[in-house]
Each structure stands twice: as C-alpha cells, then as structure tokens.
KOLKOL-151385 format. One record per atom (N, C-alpha, C, CB): x, y, z. Coordinates in steps of 0.001 Angstrom, whole numbers, padded with zeros to 6 digits, always signed. Atoms other than C-alpha are relative to their C-alpha. Glycine has a CB too. Layout:
XYZ...
END
This chain:
+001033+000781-000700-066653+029065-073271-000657-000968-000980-001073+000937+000644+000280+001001+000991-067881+026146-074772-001434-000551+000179+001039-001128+000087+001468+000320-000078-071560+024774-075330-000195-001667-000181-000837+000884-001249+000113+001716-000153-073351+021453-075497-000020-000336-001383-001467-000701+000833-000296+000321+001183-072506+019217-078273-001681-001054+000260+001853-000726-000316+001071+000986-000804-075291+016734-076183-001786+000493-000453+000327+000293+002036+001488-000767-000463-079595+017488-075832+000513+000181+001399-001699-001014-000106+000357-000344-001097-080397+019439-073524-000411-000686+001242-000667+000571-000273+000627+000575-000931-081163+018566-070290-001235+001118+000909+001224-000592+000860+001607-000782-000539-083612+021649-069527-000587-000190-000880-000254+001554+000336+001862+000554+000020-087442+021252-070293+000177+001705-001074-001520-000070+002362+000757-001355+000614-087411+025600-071572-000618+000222+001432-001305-000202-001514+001165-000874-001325-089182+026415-068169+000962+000347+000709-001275-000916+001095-000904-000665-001131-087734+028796-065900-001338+000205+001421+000821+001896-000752+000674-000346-001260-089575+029392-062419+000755+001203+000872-000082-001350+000869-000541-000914-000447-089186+032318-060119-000628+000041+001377-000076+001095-000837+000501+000100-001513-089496+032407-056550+000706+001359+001148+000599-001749+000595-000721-000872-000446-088801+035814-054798-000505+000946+001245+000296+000637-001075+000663-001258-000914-089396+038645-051746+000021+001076-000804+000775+000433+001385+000417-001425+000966-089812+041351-054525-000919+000465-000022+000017+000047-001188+001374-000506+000231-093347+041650-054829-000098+000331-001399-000359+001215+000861+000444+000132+001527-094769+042558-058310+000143+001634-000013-001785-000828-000449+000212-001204+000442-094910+046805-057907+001417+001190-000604-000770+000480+001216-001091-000908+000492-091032+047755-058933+000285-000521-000975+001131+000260+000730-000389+000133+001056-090542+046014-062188+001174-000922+000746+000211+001313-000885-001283+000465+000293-087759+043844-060806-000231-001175-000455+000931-000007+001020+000581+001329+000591-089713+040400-061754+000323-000096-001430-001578-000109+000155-000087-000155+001211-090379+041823-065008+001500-000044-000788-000660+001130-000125-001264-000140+000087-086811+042607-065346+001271-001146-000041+000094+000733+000919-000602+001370-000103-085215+038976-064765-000587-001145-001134-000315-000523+001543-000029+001136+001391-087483+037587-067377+000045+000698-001234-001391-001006-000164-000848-000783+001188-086172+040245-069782+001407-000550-000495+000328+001470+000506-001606+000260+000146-083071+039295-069114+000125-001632-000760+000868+000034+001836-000266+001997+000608-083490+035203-069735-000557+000158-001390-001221-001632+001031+000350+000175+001536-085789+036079-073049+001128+000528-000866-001369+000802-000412-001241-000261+000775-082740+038010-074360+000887-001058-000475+000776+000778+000718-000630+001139+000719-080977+035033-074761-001225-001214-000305+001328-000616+001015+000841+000747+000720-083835+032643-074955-001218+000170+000064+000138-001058+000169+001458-000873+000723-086661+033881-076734-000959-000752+000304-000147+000241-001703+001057+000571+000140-088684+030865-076646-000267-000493+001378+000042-000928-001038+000188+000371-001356-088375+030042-072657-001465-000020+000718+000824+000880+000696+001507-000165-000637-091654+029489-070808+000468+000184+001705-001204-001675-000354-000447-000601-001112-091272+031585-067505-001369-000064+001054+000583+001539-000401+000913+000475-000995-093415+030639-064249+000517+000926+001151+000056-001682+000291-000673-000705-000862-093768+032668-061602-001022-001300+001240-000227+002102-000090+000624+000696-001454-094232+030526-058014-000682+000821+000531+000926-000455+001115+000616-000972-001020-094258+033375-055924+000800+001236+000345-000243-000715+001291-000912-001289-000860-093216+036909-055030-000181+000802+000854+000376+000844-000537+001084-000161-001096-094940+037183-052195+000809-000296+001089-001343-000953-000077-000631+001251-000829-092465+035301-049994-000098+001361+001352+002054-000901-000689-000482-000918-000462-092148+037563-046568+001210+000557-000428-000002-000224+000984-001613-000401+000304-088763+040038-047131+000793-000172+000875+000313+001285-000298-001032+000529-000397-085771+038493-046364-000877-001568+001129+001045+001430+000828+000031+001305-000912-087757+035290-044898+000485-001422-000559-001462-000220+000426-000609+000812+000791-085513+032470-045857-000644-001289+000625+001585+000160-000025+000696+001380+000042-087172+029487-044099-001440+000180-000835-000292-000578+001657+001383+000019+000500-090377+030420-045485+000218-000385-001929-000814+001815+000446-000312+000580+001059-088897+030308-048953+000877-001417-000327+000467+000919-000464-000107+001474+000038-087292+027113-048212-001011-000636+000111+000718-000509+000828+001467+001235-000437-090966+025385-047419-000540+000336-001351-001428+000411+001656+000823-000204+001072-092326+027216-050147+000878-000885-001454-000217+001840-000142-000313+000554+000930-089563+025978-052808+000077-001507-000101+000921+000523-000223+000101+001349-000130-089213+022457-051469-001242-000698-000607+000085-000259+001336+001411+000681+000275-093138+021897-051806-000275+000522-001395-001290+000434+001136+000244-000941+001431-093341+023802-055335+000902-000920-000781+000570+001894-000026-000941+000331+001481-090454+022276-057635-000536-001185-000148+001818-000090-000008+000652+001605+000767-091929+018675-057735-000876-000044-001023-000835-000892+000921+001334+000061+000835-095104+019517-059449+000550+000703-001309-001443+000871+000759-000173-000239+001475-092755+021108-062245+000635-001022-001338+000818+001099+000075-001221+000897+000117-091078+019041-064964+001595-000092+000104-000109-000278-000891-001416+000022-000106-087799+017732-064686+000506+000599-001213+000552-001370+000216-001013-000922+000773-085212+019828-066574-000597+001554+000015+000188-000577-001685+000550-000984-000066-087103+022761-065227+001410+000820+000722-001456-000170+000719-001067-001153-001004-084805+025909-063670-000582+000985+000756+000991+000932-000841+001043-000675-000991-085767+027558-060811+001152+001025+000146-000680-000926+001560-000356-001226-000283-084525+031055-060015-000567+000234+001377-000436+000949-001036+000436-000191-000744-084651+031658-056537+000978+000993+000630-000416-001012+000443-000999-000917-000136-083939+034974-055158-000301+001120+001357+000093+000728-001470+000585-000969-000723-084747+035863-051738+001661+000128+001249-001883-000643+000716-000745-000088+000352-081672+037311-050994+000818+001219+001382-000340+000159-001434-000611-000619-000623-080449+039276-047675+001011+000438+000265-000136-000158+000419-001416-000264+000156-077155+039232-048168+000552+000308-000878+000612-000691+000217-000810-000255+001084-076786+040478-051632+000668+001109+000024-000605-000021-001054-001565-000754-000260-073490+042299-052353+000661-000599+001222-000097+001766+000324-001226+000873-000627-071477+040296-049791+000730-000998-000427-000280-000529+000928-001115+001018+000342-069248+037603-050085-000753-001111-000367+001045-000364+001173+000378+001074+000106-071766+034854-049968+000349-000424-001648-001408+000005+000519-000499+000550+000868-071070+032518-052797-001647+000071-000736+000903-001398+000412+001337-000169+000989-073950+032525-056011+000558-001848-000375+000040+001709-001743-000068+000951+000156-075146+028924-056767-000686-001350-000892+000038+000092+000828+000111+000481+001348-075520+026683-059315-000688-001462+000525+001607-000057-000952+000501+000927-000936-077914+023421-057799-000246-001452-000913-001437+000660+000734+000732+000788+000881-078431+020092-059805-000564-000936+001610+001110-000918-001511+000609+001204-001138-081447+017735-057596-001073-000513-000393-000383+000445+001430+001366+000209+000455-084232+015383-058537-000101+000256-000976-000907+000493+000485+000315-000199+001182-083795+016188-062062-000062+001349-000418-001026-000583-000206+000664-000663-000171-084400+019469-061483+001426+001040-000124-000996-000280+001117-001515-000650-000360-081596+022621-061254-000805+001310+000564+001357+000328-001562+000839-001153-000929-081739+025718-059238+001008+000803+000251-000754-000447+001462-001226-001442-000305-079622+029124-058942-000713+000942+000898+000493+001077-001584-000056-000474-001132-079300+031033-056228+000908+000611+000550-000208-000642+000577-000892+000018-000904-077535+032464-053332+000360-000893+001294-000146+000956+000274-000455+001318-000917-075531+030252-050920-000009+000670+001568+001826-000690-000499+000910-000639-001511-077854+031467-047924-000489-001118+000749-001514+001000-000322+001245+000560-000712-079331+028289-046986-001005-001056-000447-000747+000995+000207+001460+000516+001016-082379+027373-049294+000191-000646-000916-000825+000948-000689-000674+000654+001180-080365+025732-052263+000499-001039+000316+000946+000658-000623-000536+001266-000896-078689+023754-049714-000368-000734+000751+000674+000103+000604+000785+000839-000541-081228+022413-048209-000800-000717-000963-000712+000604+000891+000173+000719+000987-082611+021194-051262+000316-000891-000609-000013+000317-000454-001171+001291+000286-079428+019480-052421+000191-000993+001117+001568+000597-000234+000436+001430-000986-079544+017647-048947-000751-000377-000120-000159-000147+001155+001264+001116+000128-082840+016844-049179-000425-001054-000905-000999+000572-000083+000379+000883+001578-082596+015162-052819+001251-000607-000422-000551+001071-001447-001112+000407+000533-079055+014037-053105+000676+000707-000804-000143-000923-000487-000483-000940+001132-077881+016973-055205+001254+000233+000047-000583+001249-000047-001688-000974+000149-074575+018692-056363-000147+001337-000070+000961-000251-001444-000072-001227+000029-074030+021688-055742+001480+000553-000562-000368+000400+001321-000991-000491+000737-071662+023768-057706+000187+001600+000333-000321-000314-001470-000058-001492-000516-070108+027606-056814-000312+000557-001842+001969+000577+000999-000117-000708+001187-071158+029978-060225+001313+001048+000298-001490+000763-000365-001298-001117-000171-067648+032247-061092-000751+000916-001579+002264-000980-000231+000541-001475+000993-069820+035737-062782+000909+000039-001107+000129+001693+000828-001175-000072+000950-066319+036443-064217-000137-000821-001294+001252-000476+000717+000181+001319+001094-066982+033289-066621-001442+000274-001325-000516-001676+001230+000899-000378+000744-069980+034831-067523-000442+001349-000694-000703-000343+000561-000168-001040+000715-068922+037464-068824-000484+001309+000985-000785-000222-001361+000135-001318-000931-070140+039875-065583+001451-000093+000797-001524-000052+001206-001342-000259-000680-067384+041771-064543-000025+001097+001185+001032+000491-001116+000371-000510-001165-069456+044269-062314-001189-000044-000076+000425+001138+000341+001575-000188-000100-072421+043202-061154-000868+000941+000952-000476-001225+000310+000565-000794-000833-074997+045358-059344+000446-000290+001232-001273-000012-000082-000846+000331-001254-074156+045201-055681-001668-000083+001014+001516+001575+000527+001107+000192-001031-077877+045070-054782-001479-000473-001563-000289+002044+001293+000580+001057+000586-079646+042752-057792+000985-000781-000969-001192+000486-000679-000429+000900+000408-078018+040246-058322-000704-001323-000511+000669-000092+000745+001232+000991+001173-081336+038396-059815-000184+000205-000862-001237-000180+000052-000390+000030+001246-080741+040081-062569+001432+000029-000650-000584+000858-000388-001255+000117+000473-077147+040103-062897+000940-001035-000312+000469+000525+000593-000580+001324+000021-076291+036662-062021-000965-001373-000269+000660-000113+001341+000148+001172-000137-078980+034284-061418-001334+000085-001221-000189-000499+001656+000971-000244+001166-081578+035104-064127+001417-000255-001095-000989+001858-000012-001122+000385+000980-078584+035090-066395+000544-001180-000136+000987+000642+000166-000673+001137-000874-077354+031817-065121-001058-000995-000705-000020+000154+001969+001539+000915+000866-081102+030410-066385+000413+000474-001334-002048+000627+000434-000277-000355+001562-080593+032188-069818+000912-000284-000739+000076+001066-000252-001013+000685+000564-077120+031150-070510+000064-001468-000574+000795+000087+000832+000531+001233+000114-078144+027751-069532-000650-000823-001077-000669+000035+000731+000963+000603+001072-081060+027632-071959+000528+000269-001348-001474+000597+000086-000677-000035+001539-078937+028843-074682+000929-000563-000383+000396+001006-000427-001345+000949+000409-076432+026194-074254+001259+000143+000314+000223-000070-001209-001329+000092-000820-073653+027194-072413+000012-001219+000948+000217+001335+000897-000308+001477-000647-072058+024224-070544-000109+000589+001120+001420-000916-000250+000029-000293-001470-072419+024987-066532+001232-000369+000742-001125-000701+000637-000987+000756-000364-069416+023024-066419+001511+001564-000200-000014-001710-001251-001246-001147+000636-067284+026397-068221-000028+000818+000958-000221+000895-001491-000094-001454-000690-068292+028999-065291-000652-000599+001576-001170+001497-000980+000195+000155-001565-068783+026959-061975+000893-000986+000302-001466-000404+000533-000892+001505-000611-066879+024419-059870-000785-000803+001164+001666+000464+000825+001278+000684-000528-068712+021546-057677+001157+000327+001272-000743-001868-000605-000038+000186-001822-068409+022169-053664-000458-000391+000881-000051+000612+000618+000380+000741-000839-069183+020500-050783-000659+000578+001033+000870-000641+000330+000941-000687-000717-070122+022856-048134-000859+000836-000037+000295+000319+000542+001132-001534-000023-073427+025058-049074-000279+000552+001374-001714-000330-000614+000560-000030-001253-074875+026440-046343-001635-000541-000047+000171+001520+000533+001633+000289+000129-078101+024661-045285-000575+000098+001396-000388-001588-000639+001005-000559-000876-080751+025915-043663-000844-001374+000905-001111+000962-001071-000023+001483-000927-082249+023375-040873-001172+001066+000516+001669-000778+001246+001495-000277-000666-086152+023506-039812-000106-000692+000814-001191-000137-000682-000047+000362-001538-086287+023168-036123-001053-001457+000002-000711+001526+001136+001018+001393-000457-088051+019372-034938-000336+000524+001248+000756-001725+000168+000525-000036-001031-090447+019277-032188+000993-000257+001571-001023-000919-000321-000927+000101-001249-088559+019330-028822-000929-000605+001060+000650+001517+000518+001151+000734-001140-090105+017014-025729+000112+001182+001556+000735-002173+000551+000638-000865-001572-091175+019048-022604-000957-000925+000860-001124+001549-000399+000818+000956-001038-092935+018107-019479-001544+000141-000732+000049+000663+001912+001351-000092+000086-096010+019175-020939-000516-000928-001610-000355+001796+000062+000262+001504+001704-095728+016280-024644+001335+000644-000696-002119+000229-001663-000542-000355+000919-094140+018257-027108-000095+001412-000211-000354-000680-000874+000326-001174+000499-093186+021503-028133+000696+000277-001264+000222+000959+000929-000575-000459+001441-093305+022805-031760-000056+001563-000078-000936-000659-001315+000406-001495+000315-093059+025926-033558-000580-000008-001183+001114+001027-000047+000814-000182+001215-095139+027746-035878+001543+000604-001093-001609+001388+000351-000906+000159+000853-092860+027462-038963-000394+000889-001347+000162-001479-000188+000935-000774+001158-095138+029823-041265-001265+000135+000128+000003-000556-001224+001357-000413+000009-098020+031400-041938-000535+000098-001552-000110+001405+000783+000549-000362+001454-100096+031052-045048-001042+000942-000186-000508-001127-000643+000949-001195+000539-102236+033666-046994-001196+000032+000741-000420-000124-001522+001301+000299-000769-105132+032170-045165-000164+000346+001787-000185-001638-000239+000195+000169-001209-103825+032344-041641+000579-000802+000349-000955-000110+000351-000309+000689-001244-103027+029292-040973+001278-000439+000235-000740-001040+000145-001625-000026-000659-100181+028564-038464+000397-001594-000355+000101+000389+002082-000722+001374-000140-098145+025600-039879+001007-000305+000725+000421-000393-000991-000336+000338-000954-096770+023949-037340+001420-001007-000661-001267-000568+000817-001010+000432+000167-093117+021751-037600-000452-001365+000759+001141+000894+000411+000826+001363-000332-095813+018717-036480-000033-000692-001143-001494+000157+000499+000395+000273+001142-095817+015976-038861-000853-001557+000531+001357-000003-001157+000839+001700-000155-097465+012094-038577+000208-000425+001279+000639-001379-001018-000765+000680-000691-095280+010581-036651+000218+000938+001134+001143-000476-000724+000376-000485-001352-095301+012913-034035-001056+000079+001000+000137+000844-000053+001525-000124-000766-098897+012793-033301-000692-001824+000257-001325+001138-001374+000308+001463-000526-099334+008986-033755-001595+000064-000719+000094-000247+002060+001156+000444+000301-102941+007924-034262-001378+001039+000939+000149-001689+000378+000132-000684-001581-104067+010896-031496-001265+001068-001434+002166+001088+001251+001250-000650+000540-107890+012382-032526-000214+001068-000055-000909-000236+000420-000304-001615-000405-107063+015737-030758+001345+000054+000964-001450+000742+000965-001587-000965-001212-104071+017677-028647-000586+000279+000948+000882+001687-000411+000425-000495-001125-104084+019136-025907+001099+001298-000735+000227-000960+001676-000899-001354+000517-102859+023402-027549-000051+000836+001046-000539+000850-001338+000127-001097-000998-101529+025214-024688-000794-000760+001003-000726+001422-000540+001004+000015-000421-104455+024876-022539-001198-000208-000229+000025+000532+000250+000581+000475+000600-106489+024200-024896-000765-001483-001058+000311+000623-000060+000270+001245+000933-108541+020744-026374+000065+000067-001175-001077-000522+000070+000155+000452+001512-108105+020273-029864-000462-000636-001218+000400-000211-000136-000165+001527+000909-109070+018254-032421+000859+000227-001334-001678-000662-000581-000664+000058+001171-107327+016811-035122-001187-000189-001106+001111-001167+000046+000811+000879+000577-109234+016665-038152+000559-000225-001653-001535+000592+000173-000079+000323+000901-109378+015759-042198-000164+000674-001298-000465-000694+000189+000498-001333+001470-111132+018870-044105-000213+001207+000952-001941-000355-001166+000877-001648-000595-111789+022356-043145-000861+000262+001048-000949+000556-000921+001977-000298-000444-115465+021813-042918+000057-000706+001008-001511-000624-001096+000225+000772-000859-115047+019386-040249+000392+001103+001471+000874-001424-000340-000535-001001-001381-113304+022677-037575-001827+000511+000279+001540+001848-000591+000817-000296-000360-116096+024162-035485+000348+001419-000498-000268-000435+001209-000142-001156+000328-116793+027722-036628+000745+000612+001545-001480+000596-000570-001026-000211-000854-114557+030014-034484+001118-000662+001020-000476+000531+000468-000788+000952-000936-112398+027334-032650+001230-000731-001045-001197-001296+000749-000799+000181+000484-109173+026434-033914+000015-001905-000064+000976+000902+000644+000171+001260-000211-108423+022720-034940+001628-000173-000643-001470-000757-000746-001371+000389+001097-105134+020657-036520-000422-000713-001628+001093-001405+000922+000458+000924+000974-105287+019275-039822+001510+000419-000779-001733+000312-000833-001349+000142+000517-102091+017708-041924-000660+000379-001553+000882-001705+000304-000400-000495+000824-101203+019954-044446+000379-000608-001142+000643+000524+000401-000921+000875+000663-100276+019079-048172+001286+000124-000069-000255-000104-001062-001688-000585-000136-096780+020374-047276+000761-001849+000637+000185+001899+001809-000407+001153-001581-097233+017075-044483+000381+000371+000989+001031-000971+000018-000258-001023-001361-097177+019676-041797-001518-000247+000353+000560+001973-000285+000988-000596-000260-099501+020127-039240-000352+001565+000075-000159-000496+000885+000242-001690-000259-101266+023558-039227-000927+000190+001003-000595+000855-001281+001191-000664-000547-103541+025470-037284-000873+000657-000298+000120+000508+000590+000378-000998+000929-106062+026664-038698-001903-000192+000185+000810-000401-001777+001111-000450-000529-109618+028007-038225-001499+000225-001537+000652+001592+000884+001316-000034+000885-113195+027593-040635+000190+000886-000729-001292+000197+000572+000243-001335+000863-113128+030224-043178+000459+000852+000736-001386+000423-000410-000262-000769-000746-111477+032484-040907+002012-000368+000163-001173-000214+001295-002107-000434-000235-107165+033568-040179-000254-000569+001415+000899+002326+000003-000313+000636-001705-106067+031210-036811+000761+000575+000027+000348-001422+000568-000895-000981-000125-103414+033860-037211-000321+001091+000946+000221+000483-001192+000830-000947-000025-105794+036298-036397-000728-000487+001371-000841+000147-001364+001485+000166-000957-108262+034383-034002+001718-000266+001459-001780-002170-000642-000882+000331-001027-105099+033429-031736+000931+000559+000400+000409-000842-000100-001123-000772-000296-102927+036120-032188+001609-000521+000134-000383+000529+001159-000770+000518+000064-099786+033920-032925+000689+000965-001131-000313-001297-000065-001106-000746+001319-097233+035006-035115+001532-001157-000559+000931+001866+000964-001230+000998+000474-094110+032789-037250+000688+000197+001763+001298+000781-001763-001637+000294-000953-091010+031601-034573-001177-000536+001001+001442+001731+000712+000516+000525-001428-093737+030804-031664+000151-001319+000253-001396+000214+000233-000562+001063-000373-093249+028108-029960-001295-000581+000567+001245+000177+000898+001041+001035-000809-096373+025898-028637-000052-001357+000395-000964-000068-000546-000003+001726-000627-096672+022832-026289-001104-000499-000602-000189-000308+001793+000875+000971+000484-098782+020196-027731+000180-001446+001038+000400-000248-001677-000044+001612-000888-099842+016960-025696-000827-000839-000614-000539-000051+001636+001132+000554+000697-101731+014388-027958-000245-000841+001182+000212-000739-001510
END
C-alpha cells in the first residue's frame, strides 16, 4: 500500500456523528482507534444523540453540520442499521470535505447534494480481514479516518462508483386544502421541522395548520405563549414551534406526520 508523496489534503480533524449515545464506551472507542495511528488528530464530536437507526434525521443533521467545519475535515458517520450485511462501506470526497460511512443513504445524499465522488472502501486493503459483524465504526470507518490521517493513499483500498444509495427528503405535495408537508424531525426543543422552505410559502404572514391560523414569524419571542407559530429555521426549514415550550408536546405530533398547510 502506498502513501502520499503530495500534502495532505486533511485539516487533522475528524468529526463523529452517531445513534450510540455516550453510556457504552463505543464513541470513546473509535477515537482510540484513529489516535492509534494519529496521535495528534483533533476529534469533534457533532452528535450521538441522533434517534437509533434514524437515517433521515442524520442526513439533516450531517448536511447542516459539515459546512461550519474546515475543509479537509473527515467526518465519521455511523448510524448504521444494516451493519453486518452486504451494504457497501464508503469512502465520500464533497465540498472539500470527505466522509466514511455506510452506503445506506446519508453519504449519498451528500455527494448529490455537493457534486461529490463517491468511492466503495475494500477492508481487505486495509488490512481487516474479519471485521466485527456488529461495529463496524470501529473496524472500518474510524480506521478509514486514521489510515487517512497517517497517509495512506484512499486511492490503494477503494474504487470510485456511481450508484450510492441516496436517501430523498419528501417535498411538499399540493392537496385541495394548499399544501401538504411532513414533519421531517424533531429537535431537542420540540420543535416540529417541517419539509416547508421559502418558496413554498411565498411572502404569506401566517398559514392556515390543519384548522388552525398561524402565524409566520422571525424570533421566538415574537410566538404567543402557548400557541404554536412557523418560523424558518437555520437548517432553511420551516418548523413548528412553540415559546419556551416542546410544539412536540403542546400538539402531540410526532416525526413522518403529515400536515396540510394553506398560506
């Protein structure tokens, strides 16, 4: 296997984006694995919070997250329902940016969204010859960052392919009653982000939610205490979302729903 004769094109930052949660050591465990080979790496954690096994949610979350890092950053993303199957492990260059993974979805929607290449990783190359059959964030794609940063070429243990699988966030659909979206996530706070963006709503002050008047507004502070309002998200989503208080909670909604909107 052969290394770079070139500079680098990673920054040293790894990022980690996962449904693990923080109480079994497996976090800890992936940036064991990358300091083993590079000691001096600066390791970021996004989030490991993500729901388990929710793969659009970690597509919104990684899309809106990797910009604000620098370019030649590596993202580790590992939310992962299908590990031990066949799916393919994946190697992402986009935006400057690179990203390993499994070829679920979330990697591949990335590389569409930014013009990227996507490449299949072959373990074998990397010297795994049996990897776990149920973490493969530390067997492959934490390794995959560490190899990386220690100068292995990406070029010696993957090949570039064309079809990832990519994941596709539903658009508003027209109904007799304007528009109907869905709630596309829920944040820590409650609120229901909606698959509403600008251009769907136009120049429109309030909705019509359900049965309900709306308004659109600009800050928080501007919703009436208990009464739900819209306001565009920095994602560029609309959400739903309620004064100091969960619109999760006050409305009893939950992710996948579906709501008519009429501006």
């Amino acid at each position: 296997m052969s290394t770079r004769s070139r500079k680098s094109p990673y920054s040293g930052i790894v990022t980690f984006l996962t449904d693990f949660g923080t109480e079994d050591g497996y976090v800890g465990v992936m940036k064991g694995v990358v300091l083993t080979h590079a000691l001096g790496a600066r390791l970021v954690d996004i989030t490991h919070q993500v729901p388990c096994f929710n793969l659009r949610a970690a597509a919104l979350i990684l899309e809106n997250s990797f910009p604000s890092f620098p370019k030649g950053t590596i993202h580790v993303m590992v939310v992962d329902p299908g590990v031990g199957s066949s799916r393919r492990h994946l190697y992402v260059e986009a935006a400057g940016h690179f990203f390993t993974g499994p070829d679920n979805g979330v990697l591949g929607r990335v590389a569409a969204q930014n013009n990227g290449s996507v490449f299949e990783i072959d373990p074998a190359y990397l010297g795994i010859t049996q990897p776990s059959s149920t973490f493969h964030g530390r067997d492959i794609y934490a390794l995959t960052a560490a190899k990386l940063l220690a100068g292995l070429d990406f070029a010696s243990f993957t090949s570039q392919i064309t079809d990832p699988e990519v994941l596709h966030i539903p658009e508003p659909g027209e109904v007799k009653e304007g528009l109907q979206c869905e709630i596309i996530y829920i944040d820590h706070f409650g609120n229901l982000v909606t698959n509403l963006r600008t251009h769907h709503l136009g120049g429109s002050s309030c909705v019509r939610l359900g049965k309900d008047r709306v308004a659109i507004v600009r800050t928080y502070s501007e919703l009436e205490e208990g009464k739900p309002g819209l306001i565009l998200n920095s994602w560029g989503y609309y959400e739903i979302a309620s004064r100091e208080g969960s619109a999760a909670q006050l409305l009893g909604i939950k992710a996948g729903k579906k709501v008519s909107v009429k501006p």
